[in-house]
C-alpha positions in Angstrom: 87.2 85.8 88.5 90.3 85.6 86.1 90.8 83.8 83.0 93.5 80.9 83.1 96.8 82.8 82.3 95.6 86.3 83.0 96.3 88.9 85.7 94.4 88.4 89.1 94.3 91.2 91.5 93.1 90.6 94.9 92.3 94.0 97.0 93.2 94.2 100.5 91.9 96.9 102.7 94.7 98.9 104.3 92.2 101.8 105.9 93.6 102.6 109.3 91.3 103.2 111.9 93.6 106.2 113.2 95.4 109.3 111.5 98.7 109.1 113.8 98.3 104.8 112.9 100.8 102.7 110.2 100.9 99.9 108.5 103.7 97.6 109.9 103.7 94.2 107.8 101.2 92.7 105.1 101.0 88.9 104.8 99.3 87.1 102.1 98.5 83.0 102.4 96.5 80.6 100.0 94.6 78.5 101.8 97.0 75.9 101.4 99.9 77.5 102.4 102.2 77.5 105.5 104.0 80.0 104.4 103.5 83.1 103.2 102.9 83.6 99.5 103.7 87.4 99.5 104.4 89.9 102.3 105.5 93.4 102.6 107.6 94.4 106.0 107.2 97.6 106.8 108.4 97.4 110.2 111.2 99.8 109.9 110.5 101.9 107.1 107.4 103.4 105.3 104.9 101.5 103.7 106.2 102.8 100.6 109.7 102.0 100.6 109.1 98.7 102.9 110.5 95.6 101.2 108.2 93.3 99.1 109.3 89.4 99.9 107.3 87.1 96.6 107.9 83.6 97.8 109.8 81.8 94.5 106.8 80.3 92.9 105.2 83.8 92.9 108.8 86.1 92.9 108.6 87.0 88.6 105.0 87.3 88.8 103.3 88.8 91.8 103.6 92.5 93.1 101.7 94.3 95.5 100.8 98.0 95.0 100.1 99.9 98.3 99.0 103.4 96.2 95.9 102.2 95.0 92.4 102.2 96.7 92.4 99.1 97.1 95.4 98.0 97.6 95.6 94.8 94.9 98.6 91.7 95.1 98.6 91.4 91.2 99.6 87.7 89.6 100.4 87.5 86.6 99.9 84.2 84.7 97.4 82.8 86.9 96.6 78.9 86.9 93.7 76.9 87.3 95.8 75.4 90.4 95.9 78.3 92.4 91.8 78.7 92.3 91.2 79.2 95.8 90.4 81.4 98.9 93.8 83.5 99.3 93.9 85.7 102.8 95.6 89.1 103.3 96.6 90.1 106.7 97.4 93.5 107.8 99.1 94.6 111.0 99.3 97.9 112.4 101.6 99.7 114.4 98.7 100.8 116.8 95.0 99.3 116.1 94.1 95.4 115.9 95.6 93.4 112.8 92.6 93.2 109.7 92.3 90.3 107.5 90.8 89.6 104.1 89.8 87.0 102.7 88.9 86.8 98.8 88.1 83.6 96.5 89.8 83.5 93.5 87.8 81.8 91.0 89.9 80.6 87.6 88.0 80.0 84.0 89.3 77.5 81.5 90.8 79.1 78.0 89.1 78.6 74.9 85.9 78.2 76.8 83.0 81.1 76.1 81.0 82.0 79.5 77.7 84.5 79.7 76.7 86.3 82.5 
């Protein structure tokens, strides 16, 4: 849950099942989306120097950090409109390809909410 123009981060899990295993491409969709909204190729390099692509709508304000545990896609500025289930997918060099799936829930400004 994220207020309406603050910072989501959505964790991915990036565990590999296998020491001698990598991490070979990361794509994140909305539900909505045909497209990608995010991915990381990884394909020819490391993880860590692997190329981030943010499609425009998301390219100022989305990043993904691999170093954490989790692994978050952070978005700045977050809207009411992109409320919605948002899916990572993870393929591996070696073991099956992992998904995630996690609902982003966005609350109004100005608004006070208990829980």
């Amino acid at each position: 849950m994220v207020l309406d123009g603050g910072r989501a981060e959505l964790p991915c899990d990036l565990n590999m099942t296998s020491v001698d295993d990598e991490v070979t491409l990361i794509l994140w969709h909305r539900e909505d989306s045909g497209s990608p909204i995010y991915s990381i190729d990884a394909r020819d390099a490391s993880l860590h120097t692997a190329r981030h692509f943010p499609s425009n709508n998301m390219s100022s304000r989305a990043y993904f950090n691999a170093t954490g545990t989790p692994s978050v896609l952070k978005i700045d500025g977050v809207r009411k409109s992109e409320e919605g289930m948002y899916r990572c997918r993870v393929e591996y060099r070696r073991s099956r390809t992992e998904t995630t799936d996690i609902l982003l829930t966005v609350i109004g400004k100005g608004r006070h909410y208990f829980f």
